[in-house]
C-alpha positions in Angstrom: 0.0 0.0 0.0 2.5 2.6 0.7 4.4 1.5 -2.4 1.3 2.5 -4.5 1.1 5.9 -2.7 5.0 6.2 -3.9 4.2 5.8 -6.9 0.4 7.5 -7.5 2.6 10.9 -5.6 5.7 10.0 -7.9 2.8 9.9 -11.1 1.0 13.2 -10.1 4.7 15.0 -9.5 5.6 14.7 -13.4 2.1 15.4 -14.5 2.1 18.6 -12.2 5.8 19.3 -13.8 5.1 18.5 -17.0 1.8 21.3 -16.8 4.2 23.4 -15.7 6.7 23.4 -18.3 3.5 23.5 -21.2 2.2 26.6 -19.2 5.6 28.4 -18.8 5.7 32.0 -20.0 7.9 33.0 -23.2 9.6 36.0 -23.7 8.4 37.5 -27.0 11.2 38.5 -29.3 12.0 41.6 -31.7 13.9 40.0 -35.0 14.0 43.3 -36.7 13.2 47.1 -35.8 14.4 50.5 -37.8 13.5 54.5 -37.3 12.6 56.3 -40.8 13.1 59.7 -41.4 10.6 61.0 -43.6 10.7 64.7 -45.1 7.5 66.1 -45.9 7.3 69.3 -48.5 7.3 72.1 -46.7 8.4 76.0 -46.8 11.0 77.5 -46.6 12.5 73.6 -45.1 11.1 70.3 -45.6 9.8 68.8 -42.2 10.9 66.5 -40.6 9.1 63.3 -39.1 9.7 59.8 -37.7 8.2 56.5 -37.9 9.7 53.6 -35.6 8.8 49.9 -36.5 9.4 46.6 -35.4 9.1 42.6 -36.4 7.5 41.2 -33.3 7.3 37.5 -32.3 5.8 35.7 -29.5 4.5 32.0 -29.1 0.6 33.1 -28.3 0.7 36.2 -31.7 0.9 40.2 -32.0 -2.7 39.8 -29.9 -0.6 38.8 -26.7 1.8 41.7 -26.9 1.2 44.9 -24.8 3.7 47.5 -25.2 6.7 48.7 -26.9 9.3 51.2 -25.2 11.5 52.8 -27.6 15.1 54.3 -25.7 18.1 56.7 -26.3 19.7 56.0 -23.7 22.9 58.5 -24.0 20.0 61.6 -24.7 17.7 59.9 -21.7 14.3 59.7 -23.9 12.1 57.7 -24.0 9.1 56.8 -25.8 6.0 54.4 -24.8 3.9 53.2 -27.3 0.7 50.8 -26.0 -1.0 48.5 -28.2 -4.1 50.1 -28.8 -2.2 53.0 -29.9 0.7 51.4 -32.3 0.2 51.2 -36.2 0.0 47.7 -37.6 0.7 46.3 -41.1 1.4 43.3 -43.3 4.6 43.3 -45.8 6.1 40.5 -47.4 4.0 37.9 -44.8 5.7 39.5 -42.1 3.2 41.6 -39.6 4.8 44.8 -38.1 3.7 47.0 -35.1 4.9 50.3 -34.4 4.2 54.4 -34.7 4.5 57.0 -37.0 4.7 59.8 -35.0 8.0 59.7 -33.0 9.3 63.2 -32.2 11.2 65.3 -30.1 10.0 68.8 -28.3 13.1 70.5 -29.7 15.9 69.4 -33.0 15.7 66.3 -34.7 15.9 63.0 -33.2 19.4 62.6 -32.2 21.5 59.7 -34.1 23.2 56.7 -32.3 22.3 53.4 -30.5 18.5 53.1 -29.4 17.0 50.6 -27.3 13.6 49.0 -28.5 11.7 46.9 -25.8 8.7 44.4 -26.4 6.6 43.4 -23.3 3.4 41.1 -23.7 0.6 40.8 -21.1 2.4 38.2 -19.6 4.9 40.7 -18.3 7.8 38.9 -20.3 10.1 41.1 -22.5 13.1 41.2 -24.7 14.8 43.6 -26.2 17.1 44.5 -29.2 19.8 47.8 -30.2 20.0 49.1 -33.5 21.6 52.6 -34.9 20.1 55.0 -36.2 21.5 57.5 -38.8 19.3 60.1 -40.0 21.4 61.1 -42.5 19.8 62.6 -46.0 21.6 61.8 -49.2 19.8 63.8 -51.6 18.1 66.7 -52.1 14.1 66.8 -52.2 12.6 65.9 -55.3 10.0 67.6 -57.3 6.9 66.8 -59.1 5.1 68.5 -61.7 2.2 67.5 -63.9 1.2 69.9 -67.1 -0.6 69.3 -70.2 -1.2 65.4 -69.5 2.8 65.1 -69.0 4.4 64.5 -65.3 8.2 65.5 -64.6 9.9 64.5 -61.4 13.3 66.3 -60.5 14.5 63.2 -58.4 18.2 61.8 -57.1 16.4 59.1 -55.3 17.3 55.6 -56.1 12.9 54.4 -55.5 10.4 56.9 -56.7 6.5 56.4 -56.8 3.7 58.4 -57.3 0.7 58.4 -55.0 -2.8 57.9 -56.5 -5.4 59.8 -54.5 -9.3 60.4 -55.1 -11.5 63.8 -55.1 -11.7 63.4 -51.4 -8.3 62.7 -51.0 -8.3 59.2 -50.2 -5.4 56.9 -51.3 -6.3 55.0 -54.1 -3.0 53.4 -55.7 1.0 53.6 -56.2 3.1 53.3 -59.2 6.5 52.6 -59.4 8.3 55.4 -61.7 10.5 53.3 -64.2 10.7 57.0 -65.9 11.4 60.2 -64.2 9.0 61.5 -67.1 6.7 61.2 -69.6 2.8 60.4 -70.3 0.3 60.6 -67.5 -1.9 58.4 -69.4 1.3 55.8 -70.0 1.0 55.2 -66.1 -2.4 53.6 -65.8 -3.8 55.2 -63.3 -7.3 54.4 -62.6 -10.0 56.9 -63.2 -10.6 57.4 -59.6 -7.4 59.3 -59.2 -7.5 62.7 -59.3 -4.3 63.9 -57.7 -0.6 62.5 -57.2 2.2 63.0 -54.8 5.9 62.0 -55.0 7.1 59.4 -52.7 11.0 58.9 -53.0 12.7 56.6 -50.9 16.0 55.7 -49.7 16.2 51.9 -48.3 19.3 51.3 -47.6 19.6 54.4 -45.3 15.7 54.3 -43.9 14.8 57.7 -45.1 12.0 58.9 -47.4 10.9 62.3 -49.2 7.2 63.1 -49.6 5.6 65.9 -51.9 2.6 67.7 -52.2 0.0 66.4 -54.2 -0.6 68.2 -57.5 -3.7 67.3 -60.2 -3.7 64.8 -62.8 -6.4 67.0 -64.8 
C-alpha cells in the first residue's frame, strides 16, 4: 500500500511538472526594428518626421503583446507606445507594429544606439539595439504635372507616385520606371485625381514626400 502511494505521488509530480513546463511564460522577441526619417514638402525647409517599427514575435501572436518602449539612452528619452495605440501592417508575410509619430520637443531625433523593448501581457520582454543614422543623401525631389505630361526632379534611387481620389483618399501607387513622360502611360485608374511623389532611400531608412498636384 505505501508503495502504491509512492508511486500515484511520484505519477502526479511529473504530471504537475510537465503542466508546468506547457504553461511556462515566453519571452516574445523583436527580429527586426528601424527608425525612418521621412521629409515632408514644406516652406522655406522640408519637415521632418519619424516612424519607428518593429518585427515582433511571440508563441501566443501580435494579440498577446502589450507594449513597446522605444530608448536613447545617452539623450535619456524615452518613448511608450501601447497596443491600442501602435500602427499595424502586413509586408512580405511579415506583420509589423509600431508608430509614425515619433518626435522630439526640440531638434531632430538625435543619431546613435536606441533601445527598443517588447513586453506582452504576460509581463515577459526582450529587447534588441540598433543605430540609427538620419542622414539625408539627396536633395528633395520635385513633381510636376502639365498638359497630360508629369516630370519628377528626383536623385532618389525608389520613386512612386501616390494615386489619390476627389476626397483625398489613397487610391494606388506606381512605381516610376521613368522620371517623365505620359500621365496616361501610367495607368492610373479613373478614380485618381491627384498625385504626390514618394522617393525613398532603403538602404539608409529615409523617405521624401511631396505635395499632391492634379492629374487634370
Amino acid at each position: 500500500m505505501v508503495l502504491k502511494r509512492i508511486l500515484q505521488a511520484a505519477f502526479f509530480i511529473v504530471i504537475l511538472a510537465f503542466l508546468s513546463i506547457s504553461c511556462s511564460r515566453t519571452k516574445p522577441e523583436i527580429v527586426f526594428g528601424f527608425i525612418q526619417l521621412v521629409l515632408y514638402q514644406g516652406n522655406p525647409e522640408p519637415l521632418e518626421r519619424f516612424s519607428f517599427f518593429i518585427i515582433p514575435e511571440d508563441d501566443d501572436g501580435i494579440e498577446n503583446l502589450e507594449e513597446i518602449f522605444l530608448y536613447h539612452d545617452r539623450e535619456q528619452l524615452r518613448w511608450h507606445i501601447k497596443h491600442d495605440e501602435w500602427v499595424k501592417y502586413t509586408h512580405e508575410r511579415r506583420e509589423w507594429i509600431g508608430s509614425r509619430g515619433i518626435a522630439v520637443r526640440e531638434g531632430g531625433l538625435p543619431k546613435g544606439v536606441y533601445r527598443a523593448v517588447l513586453v506582452n501581457k504576460g509581463g515577459e520582454s526582450s529587447e534588441r539595439n540598433f543605430t540609427f543614422d538620419g542622414t539625408v543623401h539627396y536633395p528633395f525631389p520635385e513633381l510636376s504635372v502639365s498638359g497630360g505630361m508629369y516630370t519628377v526632379n528626383s536623385e532618389w534611387p525608389v520613386n512612386r507616385l501616390i494615386g489619390y481620389d476627389r476626397n483625398g483618399n489613397y487610391i494606388m501607387t506606381v512605381v516610376l520606371d521613368s522620371l517623365s513622360g505620359n500621365i496616361s502611360q501610367l495607368r492610373l485608374t479613373s478614380a485618381v485625381r491627384t498625385v504626390a511623389l514618394w522617393a525613398e532611400d532603403e538602404d539608409n531608412f529615409c523617405s521624401a514626400f511631396t505635395n499632391a498636384v492634379s492629374v487634370n
